[in-house]
KENULO-804741 format. One record per residue (C-alpha): residue number from 1; residue in three letters; x, y, z. Coordinates in nm, 3 decimals. Example, Ala and Ser with C-alpha at 12.3 -4.5 7.8 and 13.67 -1.06 7.14 Angstrom:
   seq   type         u         v         w
     1    Ala     1.230    -0.450     0.780
     2    Ser     1.367    -0.106     0.714
//
This chain:
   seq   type         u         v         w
     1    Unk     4.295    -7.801    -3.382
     2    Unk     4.594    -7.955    -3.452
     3    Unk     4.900    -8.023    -3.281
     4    Unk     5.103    -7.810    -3.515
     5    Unk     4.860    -7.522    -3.519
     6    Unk     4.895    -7.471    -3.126
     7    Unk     5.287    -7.477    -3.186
     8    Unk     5.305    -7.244    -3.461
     9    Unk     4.981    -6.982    -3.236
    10    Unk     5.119    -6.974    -2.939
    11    Unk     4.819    -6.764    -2.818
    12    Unk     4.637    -7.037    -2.841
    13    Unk     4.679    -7.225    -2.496
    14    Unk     4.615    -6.869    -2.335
    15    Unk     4.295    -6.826    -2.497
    16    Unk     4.167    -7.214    -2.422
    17    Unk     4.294    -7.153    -2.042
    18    Unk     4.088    -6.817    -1.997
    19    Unk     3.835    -7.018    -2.157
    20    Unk     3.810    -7.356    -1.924
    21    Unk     3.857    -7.047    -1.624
    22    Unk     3.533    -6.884    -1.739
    23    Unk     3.362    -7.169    -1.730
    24    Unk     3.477    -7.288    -1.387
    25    Unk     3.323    -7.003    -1.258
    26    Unk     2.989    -6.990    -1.347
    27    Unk     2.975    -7.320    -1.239
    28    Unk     3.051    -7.200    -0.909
    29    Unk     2.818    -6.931    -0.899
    30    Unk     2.586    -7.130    -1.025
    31    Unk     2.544    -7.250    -0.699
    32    Unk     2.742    -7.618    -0.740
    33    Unk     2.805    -7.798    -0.418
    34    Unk     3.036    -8.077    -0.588
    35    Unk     3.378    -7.983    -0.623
    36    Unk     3.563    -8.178    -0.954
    37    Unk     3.873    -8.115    -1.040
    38    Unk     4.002    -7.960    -1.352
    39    Unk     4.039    -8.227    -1.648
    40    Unk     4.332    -8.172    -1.852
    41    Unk     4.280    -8.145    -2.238
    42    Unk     4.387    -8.473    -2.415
    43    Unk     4.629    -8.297    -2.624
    44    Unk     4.730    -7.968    -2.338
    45    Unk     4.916    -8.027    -2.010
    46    Unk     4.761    -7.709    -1.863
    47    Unk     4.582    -7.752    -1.545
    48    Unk     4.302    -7.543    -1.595
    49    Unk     4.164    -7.683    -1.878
    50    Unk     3.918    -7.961    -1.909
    51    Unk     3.717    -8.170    -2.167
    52    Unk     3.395    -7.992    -2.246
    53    Unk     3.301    -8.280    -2.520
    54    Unk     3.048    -8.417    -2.325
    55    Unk     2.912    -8.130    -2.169
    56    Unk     2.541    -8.018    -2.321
    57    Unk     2.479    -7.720    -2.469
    58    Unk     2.415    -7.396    -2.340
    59    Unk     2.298    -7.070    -2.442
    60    Unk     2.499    -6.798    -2.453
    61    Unk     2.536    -6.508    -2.170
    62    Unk     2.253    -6.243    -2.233
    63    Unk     2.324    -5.938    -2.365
    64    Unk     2.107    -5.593    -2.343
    65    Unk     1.981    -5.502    -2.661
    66    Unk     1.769    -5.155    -2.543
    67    Unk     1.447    -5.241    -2.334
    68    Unk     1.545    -5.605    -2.267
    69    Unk     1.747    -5.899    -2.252
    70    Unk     1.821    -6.116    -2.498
    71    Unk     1.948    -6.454    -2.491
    72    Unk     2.217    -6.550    -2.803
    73    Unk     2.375    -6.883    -2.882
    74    Unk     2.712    -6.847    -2.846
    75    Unk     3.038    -6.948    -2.664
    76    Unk     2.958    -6.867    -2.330
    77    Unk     2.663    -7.053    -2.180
    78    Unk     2.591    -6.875    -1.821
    79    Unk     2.184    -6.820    -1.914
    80    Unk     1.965    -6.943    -1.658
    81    Unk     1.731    -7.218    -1.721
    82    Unk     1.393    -7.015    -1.762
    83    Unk     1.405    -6.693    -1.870
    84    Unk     1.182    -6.433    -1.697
    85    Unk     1.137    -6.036    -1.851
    86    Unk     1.262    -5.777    -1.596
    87    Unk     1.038    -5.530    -1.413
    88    Unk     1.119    -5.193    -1.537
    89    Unk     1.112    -4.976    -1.215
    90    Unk     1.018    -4.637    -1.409
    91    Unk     0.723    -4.737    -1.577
    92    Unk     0.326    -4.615    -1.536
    93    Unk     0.139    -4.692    -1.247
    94    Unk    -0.103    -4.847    -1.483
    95    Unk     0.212    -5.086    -1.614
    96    Unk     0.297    -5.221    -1.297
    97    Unk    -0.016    -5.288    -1.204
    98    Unk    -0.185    -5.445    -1.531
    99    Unk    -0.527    -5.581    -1.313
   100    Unk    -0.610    -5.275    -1.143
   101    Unk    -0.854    -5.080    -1.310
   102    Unk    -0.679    -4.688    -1.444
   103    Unk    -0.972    -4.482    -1.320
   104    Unk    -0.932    -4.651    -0.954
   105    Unk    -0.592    -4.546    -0.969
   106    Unk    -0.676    -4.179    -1.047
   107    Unk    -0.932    -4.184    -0.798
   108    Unk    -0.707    -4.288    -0.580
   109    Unk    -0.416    -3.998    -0.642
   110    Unk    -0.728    -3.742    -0.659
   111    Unk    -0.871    -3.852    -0.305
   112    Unk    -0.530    -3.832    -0.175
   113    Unk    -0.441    -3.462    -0.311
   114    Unk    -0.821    -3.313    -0.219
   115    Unk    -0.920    -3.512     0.037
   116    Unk    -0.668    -3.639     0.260
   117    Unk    -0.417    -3.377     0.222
   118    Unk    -0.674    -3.094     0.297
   119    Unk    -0.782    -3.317     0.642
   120    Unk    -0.439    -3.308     0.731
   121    Unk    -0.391    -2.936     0.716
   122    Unk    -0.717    -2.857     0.890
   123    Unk    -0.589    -3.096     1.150
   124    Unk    -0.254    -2.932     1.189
   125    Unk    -0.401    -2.569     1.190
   126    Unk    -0.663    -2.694     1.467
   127    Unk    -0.369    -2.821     1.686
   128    Unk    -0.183    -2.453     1.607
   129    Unk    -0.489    -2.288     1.713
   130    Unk    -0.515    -2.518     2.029
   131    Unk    -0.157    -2.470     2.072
   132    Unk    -0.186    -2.091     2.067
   133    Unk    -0.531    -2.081     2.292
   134    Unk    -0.370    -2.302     2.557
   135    Unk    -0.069    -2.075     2.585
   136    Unk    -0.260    -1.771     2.554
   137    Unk    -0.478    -1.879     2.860
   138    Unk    -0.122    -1.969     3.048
   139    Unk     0.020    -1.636     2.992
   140    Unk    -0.314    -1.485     3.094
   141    Unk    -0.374    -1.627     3.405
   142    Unk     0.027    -1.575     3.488
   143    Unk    -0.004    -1.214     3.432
   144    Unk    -0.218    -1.144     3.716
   145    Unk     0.022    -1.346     3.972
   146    Unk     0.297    -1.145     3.771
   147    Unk     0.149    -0.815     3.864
   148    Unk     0.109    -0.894     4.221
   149    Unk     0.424    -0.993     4.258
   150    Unk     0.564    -0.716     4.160
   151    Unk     0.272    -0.514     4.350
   152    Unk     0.408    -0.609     4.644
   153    Unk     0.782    -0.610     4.603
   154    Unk     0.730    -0.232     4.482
   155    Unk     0.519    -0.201     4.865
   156    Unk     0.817    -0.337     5.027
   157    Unk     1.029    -0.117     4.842
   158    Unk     0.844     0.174     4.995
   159    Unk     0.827     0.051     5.359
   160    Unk     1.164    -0.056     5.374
   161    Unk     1.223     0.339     5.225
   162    Unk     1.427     0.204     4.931
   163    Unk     1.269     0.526     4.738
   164    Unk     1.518     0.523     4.425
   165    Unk     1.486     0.144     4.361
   166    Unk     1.114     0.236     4.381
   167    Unk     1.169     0.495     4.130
   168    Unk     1.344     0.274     3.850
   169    Unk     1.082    -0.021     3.920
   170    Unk     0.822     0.203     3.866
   171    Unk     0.966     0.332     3.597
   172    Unk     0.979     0.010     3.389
   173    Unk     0.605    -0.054     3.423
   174    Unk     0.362     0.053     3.149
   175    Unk     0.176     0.396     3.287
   176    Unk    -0.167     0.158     3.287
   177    Unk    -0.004    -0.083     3.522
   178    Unk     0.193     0.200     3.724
   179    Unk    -0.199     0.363     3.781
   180    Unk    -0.307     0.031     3.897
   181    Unk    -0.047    -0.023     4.132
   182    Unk    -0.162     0.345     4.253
   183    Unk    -0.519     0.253     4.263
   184    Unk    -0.441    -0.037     4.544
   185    Unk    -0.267     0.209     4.722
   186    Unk    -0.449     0.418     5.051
   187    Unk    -0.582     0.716     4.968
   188    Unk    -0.378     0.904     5.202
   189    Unk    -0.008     0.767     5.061
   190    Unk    -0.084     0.828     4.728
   191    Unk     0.037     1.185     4.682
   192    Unk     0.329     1.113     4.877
   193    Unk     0.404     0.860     4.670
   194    Unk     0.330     1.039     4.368
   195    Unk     0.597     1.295     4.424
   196    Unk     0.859     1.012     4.422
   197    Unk     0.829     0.978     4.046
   198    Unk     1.037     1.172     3.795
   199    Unk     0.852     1.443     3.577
   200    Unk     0.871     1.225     3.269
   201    Unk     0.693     0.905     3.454
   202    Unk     0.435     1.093     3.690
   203    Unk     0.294     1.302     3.361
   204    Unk     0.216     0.935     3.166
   205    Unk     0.113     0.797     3.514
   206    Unk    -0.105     1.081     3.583
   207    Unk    -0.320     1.085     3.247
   208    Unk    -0.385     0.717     3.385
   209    Unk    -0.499     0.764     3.707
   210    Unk    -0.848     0.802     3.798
   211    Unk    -1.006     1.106     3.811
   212    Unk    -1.081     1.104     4.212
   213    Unk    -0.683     1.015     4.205
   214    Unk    -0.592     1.311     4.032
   215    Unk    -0.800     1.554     4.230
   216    Unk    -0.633     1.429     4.562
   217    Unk    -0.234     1.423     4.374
   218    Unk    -0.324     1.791     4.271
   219    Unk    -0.438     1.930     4.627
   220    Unk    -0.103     1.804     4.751
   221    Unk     0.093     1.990     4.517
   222    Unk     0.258     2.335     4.500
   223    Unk     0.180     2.603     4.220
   224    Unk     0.546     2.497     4.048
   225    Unk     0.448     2.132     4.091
   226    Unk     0.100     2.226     3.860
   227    Unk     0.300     2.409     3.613
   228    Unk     0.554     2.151     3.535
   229    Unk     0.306     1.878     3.561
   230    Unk     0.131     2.088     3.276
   231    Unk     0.386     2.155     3.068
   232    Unk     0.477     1.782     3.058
   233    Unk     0.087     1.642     3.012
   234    Unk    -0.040     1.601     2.652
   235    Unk    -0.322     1.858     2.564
   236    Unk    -0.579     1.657     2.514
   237    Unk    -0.521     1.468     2.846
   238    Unk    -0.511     1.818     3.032
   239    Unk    -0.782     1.956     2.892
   240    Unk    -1.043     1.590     2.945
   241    Unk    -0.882     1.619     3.334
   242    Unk    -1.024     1.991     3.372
   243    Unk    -1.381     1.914     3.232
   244    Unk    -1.424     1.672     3.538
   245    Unk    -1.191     1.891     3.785
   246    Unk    -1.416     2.141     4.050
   247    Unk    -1.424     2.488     3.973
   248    Unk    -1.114     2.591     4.202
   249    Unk    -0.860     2.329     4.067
   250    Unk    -0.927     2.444     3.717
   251    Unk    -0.889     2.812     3.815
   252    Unk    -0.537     2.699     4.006
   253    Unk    -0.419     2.495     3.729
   254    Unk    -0.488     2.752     3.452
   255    Unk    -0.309     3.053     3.672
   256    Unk    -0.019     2.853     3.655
   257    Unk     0.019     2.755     3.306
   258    Unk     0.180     2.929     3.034
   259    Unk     0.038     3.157     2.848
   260    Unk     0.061     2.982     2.541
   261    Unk    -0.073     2.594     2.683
   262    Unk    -0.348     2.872     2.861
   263    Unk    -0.421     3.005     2.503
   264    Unk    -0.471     2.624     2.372
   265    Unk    -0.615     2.536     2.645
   266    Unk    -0.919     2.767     2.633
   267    Unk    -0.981     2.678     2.295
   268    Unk    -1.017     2.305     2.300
   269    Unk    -1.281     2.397     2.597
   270    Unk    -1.454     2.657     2.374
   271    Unk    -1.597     2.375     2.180
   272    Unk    -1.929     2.198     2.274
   273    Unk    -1.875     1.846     2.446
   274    Unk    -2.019     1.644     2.182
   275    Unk    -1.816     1.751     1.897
   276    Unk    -1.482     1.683     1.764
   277    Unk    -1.340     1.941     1.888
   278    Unk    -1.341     1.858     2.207
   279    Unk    -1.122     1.552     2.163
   280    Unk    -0.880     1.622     1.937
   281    Unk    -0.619     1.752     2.032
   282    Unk    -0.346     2.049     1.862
   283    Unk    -0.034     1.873     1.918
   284    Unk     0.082     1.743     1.547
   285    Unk     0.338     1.770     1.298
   286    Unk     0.271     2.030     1.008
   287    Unk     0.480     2.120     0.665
   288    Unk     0.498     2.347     0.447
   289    Unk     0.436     2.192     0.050
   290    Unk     0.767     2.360    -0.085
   291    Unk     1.029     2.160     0.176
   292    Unk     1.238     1.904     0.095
   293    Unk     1.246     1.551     0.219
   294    Unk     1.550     1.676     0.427
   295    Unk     1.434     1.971     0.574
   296    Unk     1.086     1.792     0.663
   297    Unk     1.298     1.497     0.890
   298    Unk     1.477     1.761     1.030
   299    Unk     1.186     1.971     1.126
   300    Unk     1.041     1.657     1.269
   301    Unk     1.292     1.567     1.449
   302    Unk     1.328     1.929     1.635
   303    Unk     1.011     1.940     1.720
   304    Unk     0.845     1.632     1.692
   305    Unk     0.901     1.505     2.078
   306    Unk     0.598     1.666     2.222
   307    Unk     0.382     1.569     1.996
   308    Unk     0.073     1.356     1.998
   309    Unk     0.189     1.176     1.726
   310    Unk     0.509     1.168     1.427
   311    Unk     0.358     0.891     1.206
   312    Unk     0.173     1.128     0.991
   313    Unk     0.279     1.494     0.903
   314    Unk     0.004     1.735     0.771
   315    Unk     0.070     1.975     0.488
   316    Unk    -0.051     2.324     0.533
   317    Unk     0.008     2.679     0.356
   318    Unk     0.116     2.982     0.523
   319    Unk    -0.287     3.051     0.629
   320    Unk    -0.315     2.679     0.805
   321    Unk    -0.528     2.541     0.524
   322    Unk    -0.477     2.214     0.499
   323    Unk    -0.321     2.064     0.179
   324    Unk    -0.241     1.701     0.208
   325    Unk    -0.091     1.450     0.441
   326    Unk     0.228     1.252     0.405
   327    Unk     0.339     0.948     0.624
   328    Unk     0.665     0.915     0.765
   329    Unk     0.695     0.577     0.564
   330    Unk     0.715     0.828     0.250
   331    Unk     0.989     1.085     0.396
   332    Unk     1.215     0.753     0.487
   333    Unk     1.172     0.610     0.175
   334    Unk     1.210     0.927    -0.048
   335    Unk     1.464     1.104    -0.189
   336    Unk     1.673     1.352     0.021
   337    Unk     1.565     1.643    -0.246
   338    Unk     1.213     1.546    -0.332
   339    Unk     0.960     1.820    -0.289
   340    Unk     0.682     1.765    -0.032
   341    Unk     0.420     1.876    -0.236
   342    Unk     0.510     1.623    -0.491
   343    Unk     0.515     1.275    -0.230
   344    Unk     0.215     1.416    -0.035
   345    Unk    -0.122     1.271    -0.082
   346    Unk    -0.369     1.599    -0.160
   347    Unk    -0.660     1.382    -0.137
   348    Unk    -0.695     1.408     0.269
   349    Unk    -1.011     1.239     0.469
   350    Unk    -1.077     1.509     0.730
   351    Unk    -1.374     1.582     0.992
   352    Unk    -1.516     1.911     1.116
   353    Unk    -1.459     2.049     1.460
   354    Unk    -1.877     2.017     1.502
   355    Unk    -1.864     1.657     1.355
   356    Unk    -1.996     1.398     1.632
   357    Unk    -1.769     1.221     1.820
   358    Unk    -1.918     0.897     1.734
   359    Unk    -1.898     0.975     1.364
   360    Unk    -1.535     1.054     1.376
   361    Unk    -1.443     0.743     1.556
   362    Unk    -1.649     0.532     1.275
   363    Unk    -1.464     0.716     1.082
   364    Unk    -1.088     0.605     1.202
   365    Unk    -1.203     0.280     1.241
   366    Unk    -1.317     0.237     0.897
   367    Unk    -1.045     0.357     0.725
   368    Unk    -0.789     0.198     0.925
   369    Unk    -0.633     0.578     1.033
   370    Unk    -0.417     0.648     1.308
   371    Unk    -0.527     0.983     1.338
   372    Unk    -0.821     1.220     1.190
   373    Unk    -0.724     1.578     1.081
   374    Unk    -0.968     1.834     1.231
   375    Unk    -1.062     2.139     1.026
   376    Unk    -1.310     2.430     1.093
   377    Unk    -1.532     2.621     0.880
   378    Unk    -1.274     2.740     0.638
   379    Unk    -1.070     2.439     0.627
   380    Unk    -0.808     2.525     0.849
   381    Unk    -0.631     2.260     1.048
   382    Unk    -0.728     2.297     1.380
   383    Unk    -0.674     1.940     1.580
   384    Unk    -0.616     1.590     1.525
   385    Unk    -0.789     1.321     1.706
   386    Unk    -0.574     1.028     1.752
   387    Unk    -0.686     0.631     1.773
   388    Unk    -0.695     0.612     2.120
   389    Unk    -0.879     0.873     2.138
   390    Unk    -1.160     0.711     1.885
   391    Unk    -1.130     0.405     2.099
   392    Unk    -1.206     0.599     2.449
   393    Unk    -1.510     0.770     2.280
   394    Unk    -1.671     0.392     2.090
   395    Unk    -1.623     0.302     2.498
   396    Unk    -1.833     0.599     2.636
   397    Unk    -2.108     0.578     2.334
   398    Unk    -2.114     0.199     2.397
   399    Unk    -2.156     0.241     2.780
   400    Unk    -2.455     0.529     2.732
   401    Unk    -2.594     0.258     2.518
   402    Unk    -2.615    -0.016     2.762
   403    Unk    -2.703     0.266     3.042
   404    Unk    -2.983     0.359     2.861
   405    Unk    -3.114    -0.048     2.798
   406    Unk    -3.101    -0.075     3.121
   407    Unk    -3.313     0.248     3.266
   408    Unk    -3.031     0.444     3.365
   409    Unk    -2.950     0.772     3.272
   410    Unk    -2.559     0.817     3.158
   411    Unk    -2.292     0.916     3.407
   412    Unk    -1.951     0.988     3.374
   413    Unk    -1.876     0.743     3.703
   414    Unk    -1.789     0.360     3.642
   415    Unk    -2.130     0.180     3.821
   416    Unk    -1.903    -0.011     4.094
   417    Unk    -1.772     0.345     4.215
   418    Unk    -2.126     0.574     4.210
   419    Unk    -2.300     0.588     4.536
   420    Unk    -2.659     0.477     4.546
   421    Unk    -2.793     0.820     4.561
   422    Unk    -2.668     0.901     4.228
   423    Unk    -2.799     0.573     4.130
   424    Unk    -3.112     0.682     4.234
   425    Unk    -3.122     0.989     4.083
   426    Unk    -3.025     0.844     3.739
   427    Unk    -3.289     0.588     3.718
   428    Unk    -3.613     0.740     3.868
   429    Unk    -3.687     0.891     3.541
   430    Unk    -3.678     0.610     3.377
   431    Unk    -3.903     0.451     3.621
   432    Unk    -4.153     0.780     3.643
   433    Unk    -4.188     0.740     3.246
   434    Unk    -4.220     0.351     3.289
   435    Unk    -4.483     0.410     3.604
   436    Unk    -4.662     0.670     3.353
   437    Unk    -4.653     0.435     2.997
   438    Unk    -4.771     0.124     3.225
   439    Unk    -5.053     0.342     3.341
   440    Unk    -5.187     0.440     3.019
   441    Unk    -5.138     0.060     2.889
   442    Unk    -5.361    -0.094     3.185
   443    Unk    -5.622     0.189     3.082
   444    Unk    -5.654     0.070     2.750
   445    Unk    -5.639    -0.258     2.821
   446    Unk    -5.963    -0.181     3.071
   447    Unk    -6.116    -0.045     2.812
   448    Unk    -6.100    -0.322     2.570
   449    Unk    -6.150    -0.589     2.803
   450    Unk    -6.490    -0.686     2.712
   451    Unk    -6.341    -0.737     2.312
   452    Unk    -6.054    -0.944     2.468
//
C-alpha cells in the first residue's frame, strides 16, 4: 500500500498494529523461548509492527464448522503443525472403543446389572440380617441381667420398707414380669406382698400368677378383698382360675360376687371343658345396625373399658342375633352420620359354643382374627374368644401331644412342678398297655419262629 493511501485511511496503521500484536502472541504461546524484538515496517514508525515478508506461510486459525474443525487459509496462521480429529466425549461406547467387539460390551453392562448388582444386594441384606441377629442376641442375653437387676432393687425396696416406691416400680413392669418377680418370692411373703399393690395392678398381676400362687393370695384375703378382686378380673380369667380352685374357694369367691358377674359366671362353667364355650369369654362390644358412626364411638367409649377387647364391635338386633361385625378402623374412618348397618361387614366368620377348642384356634390363626364371635344354637352371640386365648389353648393341645409321645397321660401341672407320684400315676397306663402289646408281640413271634 502506498504511502498516500495510509495518509488519506488513517485506520490503516491501527489495523496493521493489531495485526503484528496478534501475531506476537501466538508466537509466544506457541511455546518460543527466543525473545526478538519487534521490527519496524520499512515504511511505519510504529513499534509493534514488523516485516512478515520473509516469514512462511501458515494456515489459518481453525474454525468449528458443526462436528469438527476445520482448518482455512487465511490471515491468521495459529494452526498447529499436524492436525489431529477431537474425541467427542458423548459418543457410543462402541465409538470410543472401535476394537472392542459390541456384543462384549453388552455382555459386559448385562453381567454388571444381573449379576453383580444382585451379589451386592444379597451381600448387603446378609450383613442386615447379621446385623439384626447379633443385636437381637445382645438384647437377649441383657434382658435377663436387666430383670435381675431390677429383681433385686424391688427386694431391697421391700426390706428397707420403702412400700410406695415398691408400689410405682411394680407398677411399671409388664403383669408377666411382675408374676415372675412373685414367683422368686417365699411362699410365705407373697400375700403380704400382694396386698401392697393397687386394685388396678394386683387384678393383671393376679391372672398371671400361678395357680398354687393364687390359691395361697386368696386364703389371705378378706370377703371384700375377693369381691373387688372379682369385679376388677376379666371373665374369662376368673372363670379358668375357679376350674382349678378346691371346692371351698370357689364356693367363697362366688358368695361374694355380684349377682350379675355370679350370673355370667355360672354360665361360662355350664359349658363342657372342651368346647368353645368354655374359653370365650362375654365381655365385648355390641351395636345395634340402626346407630350412627357417632353414637357407636360414644357407646364405645362409655362402656368399652372393661372389656376384653374394643378393636372389633359386633352388630346384633334387639334378640342378640348376630348381624355383622365392624372394626374400629371403619368407625374412625367413617362419616359422623353413616349408618352402622351400612359400614358393617354382614358376612361374619363365627364358631359354635360346642365347636372344639382346637378348631377355633385354627380358626383365628388362619384368618388372621383378633377375636372369634361365639354363637349358640340359634345364632345368638354368646362369647368371644380372643387371640390369646387361641394361643393358650394351641399351647395345651401341643403339650397333650408331646405328653402322649412320650407315655404320659395329660395333666394340667407343668412336668418340673408335679411330684413323682402323679408322675407315676400318669404313666403306668401307658406302661400296663405297653407290658400287655409287648406280650402278645413275643407270642407271635414264638409262634412263628420256626418260619423266621
Amino acid at each position: 500500500m502506498s504511502r498516500e493511501n495510509e495518509l488519506l485511511d488513517p485506520r490503516m496503521p491501527e489495523d496493521e498494529s493489531n495485526r503484528t500484536a496478534h501475531d506476537h502472541e501466538g508466537e509466544a504461546i506457541k511455546g518460543s523461548h527466543t525473545e526478538t524484538a519487534p521490527a519496524k515496517h520499512p515504511e511505519s514508525d510504529h513499534p509493534l509492527e514488523r516485516n512478515t515478508a520473509h516469514e512462511p506461510k501458515k494456515t489459518a486459525k481453525p474454525a468449528f464448522t458443526g462436528d469438527r474443525f476445520d482448518y482455512t487459509e487465511g490471515e491468521y496462521s495459529d494452526a498447529p503443525d499436524e492436525e489431529t480429529e477431537p474425541v467427542d466425549i458423548y459418543a457410543e461406547p462402541a465409538e470410543l472403543y472401535e476394537d472392542a467387539d459390541e456384543d462384549e460390551i453388552l455382555d459386559a453392562e448385562e453381567e454388571i446389572t444381573e449379576e453383580t448388582v444382585a451379589e451386592a444386594i444379597e451381600e448387603a441384606i446378609e450383613e442386615v440380617e447379621a446385623d439384626i441377629e447379633e443385636e437381637e442376641e445382645i438384647l437377649a442375653e441383657q434382658r435377663p441381667q436387666e430383670m435381675e437387676r431390677r429383681f433385686d432393687y424391688l427386694e431391697d425396696l421391700l426390706d428397707t420398707r420403702h412400700y410406695a416406691d415398691f408400689r410405682d416400680e411394680l407398677a411399671e413392669l409388664n403383669p408377666v414380669d411382675a408374676a415372675e418377680f412373685f414367683d422368686e418370692l417365699e411362699p410365705k411373703r407373697i400375700p403380704s406382698v400382694f396386698k401392697l399393690l393397687d386394685k388396678d395392678t394386683a387384678a393383671l398381676v393376679f391372672a398371671e400368677l400361678e395357680i398354687e400362687e393364687q390359691e395361697r393370695i386368696i386364703t389371705a384375703m378378706t370377703d371384700r378383698e375377693i369381691s373387688l378382686m372379682v369385679e376388677e378380673l376379666a371373665l374369662d380369667d376368673t372363670t379358668e382360675m375357679l376350674k382349678e380352685l378346691p371346692a371351698n374357694m370357689v364356693h367363697r369367691i362366688m358368695r361374694n360376687a355380684t349377682p350379675e358377674t355370679r350370673t355370667d359366671i355360672n354360665r361360662l362353667l355350664a359349658y363342657p371343658e372342651d368346647s368353645a364355650g368354655s374359653v370365650m369369654t362375654a365381655e365385648f362390644i355390641d351395636l345395634r345396625a340402626g346407630m350412627t358412626c357417632a353414637e357407636a364411638i360414644e357407646h364405645i367409649r362409655r362402656t368399652g373399658l372393661d372389656k376384653e377387647t374394643v378393636y372389633v364391635a359386633y352388630v346384633t338386633d334387639a334378640h342378640r342375633v348376630l348381624e355383622g361385625i365392624v372394626p374400629l378402623r371403619s368407625l374412625l374412618f367413617a362419616s359422623a352420620d353413616d349408618i352402622i348397618g351400612d359400614i358393617m361387614d354382614p358376612d361374619v366368620i363365627c364358631a359354635s359354643t360346642m365347636d372344639d377348642p382346637e378348631t377355633v384356634a385354627q380358626t383365628i390363626s388362619k384368618y388372621d382374627m383378633l377375636a372369634l364371635p361365639i354363637v349358640d344354637r340359634e345364632g345368638r352371640l354368646v362369647g368371644i374368644v380372643t387371640v390369646d386365648d387361641a394361643m393358650d389353648v394351641m399351647e395345651t393341645e401341643a403339650t397333650e401331644d408331646i405328653e402322649k409321645m412320650a407315655a404320659i397321660l395329660p395333666t394340667d401341672k407343668p412336668y418340673l412342678k408335679t411330684s413323682v407320684w402323679e408322675t407315676w400315676k400318669k404313666r403306668i397306663p401307658w406302661l400296663l398297655l405297653l407290658m400287655i402289646s409287648a406280650t402278645f408281640t413275643s407270642v407271635i413271634l414264638a409262634k412263628f419262629e420256626s418260619v423266621l
